[in-house]
N, CA, C and O atoms as CSV, one atom per row, in Angstrom:
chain,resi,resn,atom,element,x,y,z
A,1,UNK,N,N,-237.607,19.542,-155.034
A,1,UNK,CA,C,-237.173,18.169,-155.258
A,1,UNK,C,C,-238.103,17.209,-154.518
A,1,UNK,O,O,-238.891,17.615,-153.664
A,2,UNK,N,N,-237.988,15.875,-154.882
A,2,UNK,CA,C,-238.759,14.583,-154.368
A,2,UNK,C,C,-238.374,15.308,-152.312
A,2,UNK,O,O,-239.124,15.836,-151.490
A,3,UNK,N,N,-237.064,14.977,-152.272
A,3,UNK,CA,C,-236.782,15.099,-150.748
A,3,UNK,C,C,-237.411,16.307,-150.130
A,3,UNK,O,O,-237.804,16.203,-148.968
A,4,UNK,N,N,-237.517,17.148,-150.601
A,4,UNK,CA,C,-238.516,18.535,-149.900
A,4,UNK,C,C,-239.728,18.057,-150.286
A,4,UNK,O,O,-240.570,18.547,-149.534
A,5,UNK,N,N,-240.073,17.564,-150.840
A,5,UNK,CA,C,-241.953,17.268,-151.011
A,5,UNK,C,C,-242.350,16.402,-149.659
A,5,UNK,O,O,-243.168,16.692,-148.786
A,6,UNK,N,N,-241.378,15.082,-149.796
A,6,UNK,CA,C,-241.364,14.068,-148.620
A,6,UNK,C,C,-241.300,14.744,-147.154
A,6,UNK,O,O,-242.119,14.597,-146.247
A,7,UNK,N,N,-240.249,15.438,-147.148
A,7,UNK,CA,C,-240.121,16.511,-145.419
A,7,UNK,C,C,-241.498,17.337,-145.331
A,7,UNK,O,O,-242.140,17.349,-144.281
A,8,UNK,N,N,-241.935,18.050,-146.515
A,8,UNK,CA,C,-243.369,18.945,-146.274
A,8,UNK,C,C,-244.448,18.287,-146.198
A,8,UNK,O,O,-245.298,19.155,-145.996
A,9,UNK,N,N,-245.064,17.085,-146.241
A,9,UNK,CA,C,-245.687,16.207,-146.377
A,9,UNK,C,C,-245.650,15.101,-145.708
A,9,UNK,O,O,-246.378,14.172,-146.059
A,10,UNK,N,N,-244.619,14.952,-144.383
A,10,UNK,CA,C,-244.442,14.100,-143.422
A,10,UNK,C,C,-244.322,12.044,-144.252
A,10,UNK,O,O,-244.873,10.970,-144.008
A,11,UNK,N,N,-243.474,12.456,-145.048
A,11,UNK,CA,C,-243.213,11.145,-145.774
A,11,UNK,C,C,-242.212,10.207,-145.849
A,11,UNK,O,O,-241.221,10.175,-146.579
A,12,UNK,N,N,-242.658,9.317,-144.857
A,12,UNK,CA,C,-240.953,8.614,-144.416
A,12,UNK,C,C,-240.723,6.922,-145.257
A,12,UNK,O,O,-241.646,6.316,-145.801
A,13,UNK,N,N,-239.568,6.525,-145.188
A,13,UNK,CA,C,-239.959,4.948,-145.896
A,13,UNK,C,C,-240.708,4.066,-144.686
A,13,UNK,O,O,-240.811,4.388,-143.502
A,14,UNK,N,N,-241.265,2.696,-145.431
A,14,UNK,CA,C,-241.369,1.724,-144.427
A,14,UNK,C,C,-239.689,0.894,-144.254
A,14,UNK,O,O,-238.805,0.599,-145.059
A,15,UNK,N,N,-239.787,0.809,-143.412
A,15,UNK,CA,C,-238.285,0.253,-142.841
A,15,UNK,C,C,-238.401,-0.807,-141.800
A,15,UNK,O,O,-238.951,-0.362,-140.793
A,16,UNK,N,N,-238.008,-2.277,-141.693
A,16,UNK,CA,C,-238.155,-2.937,-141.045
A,16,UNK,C,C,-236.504,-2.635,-140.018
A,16,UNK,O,O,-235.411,-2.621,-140.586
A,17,UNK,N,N,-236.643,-2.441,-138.633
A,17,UNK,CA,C,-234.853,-2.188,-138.333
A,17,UNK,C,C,-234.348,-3.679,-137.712
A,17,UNK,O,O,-235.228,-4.166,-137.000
A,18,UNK,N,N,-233.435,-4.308,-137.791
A,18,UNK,CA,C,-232.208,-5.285,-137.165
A,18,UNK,C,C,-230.934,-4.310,-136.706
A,18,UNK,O,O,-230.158,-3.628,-137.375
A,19,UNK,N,N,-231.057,-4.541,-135.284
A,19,UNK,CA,C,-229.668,-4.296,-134.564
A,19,UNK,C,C,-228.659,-5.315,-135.499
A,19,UNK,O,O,-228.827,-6.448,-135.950
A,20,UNK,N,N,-227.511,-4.326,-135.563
A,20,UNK,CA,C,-226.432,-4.901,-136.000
A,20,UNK,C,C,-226.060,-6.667,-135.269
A,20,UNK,O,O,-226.098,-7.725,-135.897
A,21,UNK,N,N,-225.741,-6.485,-133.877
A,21,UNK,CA,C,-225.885,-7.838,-133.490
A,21,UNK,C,C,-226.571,-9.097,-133.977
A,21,UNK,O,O,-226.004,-10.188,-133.922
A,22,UNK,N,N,-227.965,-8.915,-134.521
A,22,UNK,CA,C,-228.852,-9.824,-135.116
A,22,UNK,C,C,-228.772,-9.779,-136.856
A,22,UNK,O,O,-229.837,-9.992,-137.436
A,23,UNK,N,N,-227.741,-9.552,-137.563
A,23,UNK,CA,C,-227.464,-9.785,-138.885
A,23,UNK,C,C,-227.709,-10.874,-139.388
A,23,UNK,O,O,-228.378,-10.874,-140.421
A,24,UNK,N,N,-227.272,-12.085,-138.849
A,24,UNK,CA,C,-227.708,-13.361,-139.422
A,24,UNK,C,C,-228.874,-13.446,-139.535
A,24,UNK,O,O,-229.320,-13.986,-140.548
A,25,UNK,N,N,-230.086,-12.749,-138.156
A,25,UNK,CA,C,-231.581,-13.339,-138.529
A,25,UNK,C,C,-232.157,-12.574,-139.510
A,25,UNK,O,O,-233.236,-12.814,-140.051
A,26,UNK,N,N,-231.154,-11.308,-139.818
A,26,UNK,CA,C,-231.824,-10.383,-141.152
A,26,UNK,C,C,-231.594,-10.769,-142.694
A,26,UNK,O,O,-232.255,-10.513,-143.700
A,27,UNK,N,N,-230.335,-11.522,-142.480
A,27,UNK,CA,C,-230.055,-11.991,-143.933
A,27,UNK,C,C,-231.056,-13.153,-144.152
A,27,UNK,O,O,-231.691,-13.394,-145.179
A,28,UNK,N,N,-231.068,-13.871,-142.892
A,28,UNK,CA,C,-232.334,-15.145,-143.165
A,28,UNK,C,C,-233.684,-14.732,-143.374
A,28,UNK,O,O,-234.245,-15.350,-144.278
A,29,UNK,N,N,-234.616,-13.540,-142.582
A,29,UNK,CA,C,-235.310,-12.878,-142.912
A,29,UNK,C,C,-235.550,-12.607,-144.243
A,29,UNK,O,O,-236.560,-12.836,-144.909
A,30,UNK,N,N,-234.301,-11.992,-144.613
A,30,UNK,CA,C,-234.718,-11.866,-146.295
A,30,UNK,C,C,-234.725,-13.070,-147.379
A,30,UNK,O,O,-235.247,-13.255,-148.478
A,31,UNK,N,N,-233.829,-13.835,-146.458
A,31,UNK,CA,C,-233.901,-14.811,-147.730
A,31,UNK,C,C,-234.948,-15.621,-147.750
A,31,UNK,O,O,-235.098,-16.260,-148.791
A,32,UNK,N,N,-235.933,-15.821,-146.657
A,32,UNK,CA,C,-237.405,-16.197,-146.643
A,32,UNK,C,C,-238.443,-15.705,-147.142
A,32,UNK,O,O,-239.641,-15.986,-147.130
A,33,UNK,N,N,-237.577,-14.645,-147.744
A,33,UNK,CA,C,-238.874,-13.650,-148.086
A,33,UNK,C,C,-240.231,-13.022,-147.242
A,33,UNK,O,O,-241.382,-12.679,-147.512
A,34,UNK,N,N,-239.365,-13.096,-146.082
A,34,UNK,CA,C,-240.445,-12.261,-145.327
A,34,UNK,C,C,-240.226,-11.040,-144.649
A,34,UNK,O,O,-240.667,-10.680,-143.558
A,35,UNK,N,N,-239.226,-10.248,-145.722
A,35,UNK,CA,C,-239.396,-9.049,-145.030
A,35,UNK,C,C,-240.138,-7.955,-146.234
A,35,UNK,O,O,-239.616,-7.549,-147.272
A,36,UNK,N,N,-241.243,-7.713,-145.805
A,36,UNK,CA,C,-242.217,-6.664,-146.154
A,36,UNK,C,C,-241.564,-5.381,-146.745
A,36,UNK,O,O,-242.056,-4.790,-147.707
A,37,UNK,N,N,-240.469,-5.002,-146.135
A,37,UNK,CA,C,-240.441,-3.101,-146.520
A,37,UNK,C,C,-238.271,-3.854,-147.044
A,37,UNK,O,O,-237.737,-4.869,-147.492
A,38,UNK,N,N,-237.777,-2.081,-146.416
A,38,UNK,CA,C,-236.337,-2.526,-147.006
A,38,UNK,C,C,-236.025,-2.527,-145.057
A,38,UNK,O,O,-236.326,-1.951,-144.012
A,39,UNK,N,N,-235.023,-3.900,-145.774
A,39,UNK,CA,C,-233.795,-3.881,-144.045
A,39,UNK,C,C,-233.148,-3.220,-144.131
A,39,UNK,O,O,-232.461,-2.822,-145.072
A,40,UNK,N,N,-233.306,-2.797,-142.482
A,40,UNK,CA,C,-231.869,-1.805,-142.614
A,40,UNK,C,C,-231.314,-2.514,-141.087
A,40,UNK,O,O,-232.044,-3.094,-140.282
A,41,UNK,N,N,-229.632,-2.260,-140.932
A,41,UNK,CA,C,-229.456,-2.471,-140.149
A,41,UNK,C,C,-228.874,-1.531,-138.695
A,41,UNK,O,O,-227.745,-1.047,-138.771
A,42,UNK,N,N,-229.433,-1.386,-137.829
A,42,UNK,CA,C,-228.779,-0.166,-136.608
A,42,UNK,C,C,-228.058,-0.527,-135.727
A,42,UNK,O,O,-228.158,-1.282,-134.760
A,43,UNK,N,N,-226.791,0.518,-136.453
A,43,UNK,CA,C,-225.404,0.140,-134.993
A,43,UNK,C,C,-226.130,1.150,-133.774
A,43,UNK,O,O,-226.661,2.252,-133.639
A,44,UNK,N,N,-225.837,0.228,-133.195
A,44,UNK,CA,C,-226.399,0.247,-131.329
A,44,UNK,C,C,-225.267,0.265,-130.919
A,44,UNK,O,O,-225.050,0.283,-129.707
């Protein structure tokens, strides 16, 4: 499958991360269109 090719081949996404706390500056982030890869957000 795609997911075993990616693990044998050291293939990860680009991922920009926002701590959960900072949600507002990620939704604004995106809505400026300046986030490059996909948001994600990390509970801390």
């Amino acid at each position: 499958t795609m997911l075993d090719f990616c693990v044998r081949h050291n293939i990860y996404p680009d991922v920009e991360e926002f701590p959960m706390n900072k949600v507002n500056e990620a939704i604004e982030h995106l809505e400026k269109g300046k986030a490059r890869f996909r948001i994600v957000l990390k509970n801390e």
